[in-house]
Each structure stands twice: as C-alpha cells, then as structure tokens.
N, C-alpha and C positions, 0 to 999 in steps of 0.2 A: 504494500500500500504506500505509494509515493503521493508526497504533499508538496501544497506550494500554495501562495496566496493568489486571491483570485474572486470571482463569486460565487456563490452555490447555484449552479443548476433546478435544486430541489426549492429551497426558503428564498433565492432570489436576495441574500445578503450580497452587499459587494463589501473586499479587501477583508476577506477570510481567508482563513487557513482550510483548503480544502484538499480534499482524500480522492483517488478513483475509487469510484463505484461503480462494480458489475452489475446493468439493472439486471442480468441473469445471469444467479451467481453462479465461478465458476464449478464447483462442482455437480452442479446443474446442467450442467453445459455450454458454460456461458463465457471459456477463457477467450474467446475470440469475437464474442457478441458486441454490440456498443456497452459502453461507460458513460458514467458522467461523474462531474466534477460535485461533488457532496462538502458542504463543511462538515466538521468535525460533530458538531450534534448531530446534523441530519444523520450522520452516516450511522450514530451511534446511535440513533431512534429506531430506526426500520429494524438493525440488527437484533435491538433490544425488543420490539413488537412482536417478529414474525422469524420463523426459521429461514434455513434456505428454502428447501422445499414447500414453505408456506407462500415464500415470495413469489414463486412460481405459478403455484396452486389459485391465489391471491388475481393473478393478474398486475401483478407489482413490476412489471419489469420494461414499464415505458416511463418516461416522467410523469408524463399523465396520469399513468396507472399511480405512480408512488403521492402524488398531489394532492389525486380526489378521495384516495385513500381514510375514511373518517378518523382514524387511530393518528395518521400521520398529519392530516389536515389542521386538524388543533395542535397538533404541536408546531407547524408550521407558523399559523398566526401568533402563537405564542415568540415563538424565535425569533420571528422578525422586527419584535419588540427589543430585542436585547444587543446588547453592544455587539460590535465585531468580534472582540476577545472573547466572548462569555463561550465557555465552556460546562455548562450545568452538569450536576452527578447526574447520572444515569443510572434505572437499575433495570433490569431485566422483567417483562411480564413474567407471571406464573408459566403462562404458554412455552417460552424461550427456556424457560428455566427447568421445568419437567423434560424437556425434549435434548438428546443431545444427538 
C-alpha cells in the first residue's frame, strides 16, 4: 500500500495522505482491476465495515458503489467535516471482526 498526498477519490478531501485502493480486492481478483486513490480513513472504513469478499458480494467495487454505500455514506459526510490531518480511531464492525 503506497501513499502520497493528494485527494481522496472516495470523501473528495483534497491535500491528504492517501492509500491505493483495490475497488476489487486483490484476493478477489482484483490485482490488476482499477484503484483508486483513498485517504487514510476512507480506506480504513470500508476495510473496517465489510470483508473482502463482502466488498464484492456488496457491489463495492466502483466508486459509486463504495459512495452510495449507506455504512460508508455517513461516514463520508462525517469526514469531510474534518481536517486534512485527522486520522480518527477506527475499530472494526462485529461483521469484520467474527470473519477472518
């Protein structure tokens, strides 16, 4: 996962630190599929919401998909309230967290 600053793709911050993101991850099948550019929460939201194969399953794996997403969508308007730096704790759903 290589970073750099930039906008997010997802929350639509600009001059963040952001991550690639497989919208299909690759164990999924996805090492070759499009990316995109995730800040550092986004990236760390989805992962904490939904498994790989949920992401899949979900229909998560266009921007679109990961935007209108309701789990992801409030955390989006949430985010884009907050500084460029902020990095909030994250923790994992119940979902993420039984499944390995």
């Amino acid at each position: 996962m290589n970073s750099s600053e930039g906008n997010c793709e997802c929350c639509g911050r600009e001059g963040v630190v952001t991550t690639v993101h497989h919208l299909t991850p690759r164990e999924e099948g996805g090492a070759m599929l499009p990316t995109a550019e995730f800040c550092i929460p986004c990236h760390t939201q989805i992962h904490h919401l939904y498994t790989n194969r949920q992401i899949v399953e979900n229909g998560l794996t266009t921007l679109e998909g990961v935007r209108q997403d309701p789990g992801m969508w409030a955390f989006i308007r949430w985010i884009r309230k907050q500084p460029a730096g902020a990095i909030p704790k994250a923790r994992k759903s119940r979902n993420v967290r039984g499944k390995h």
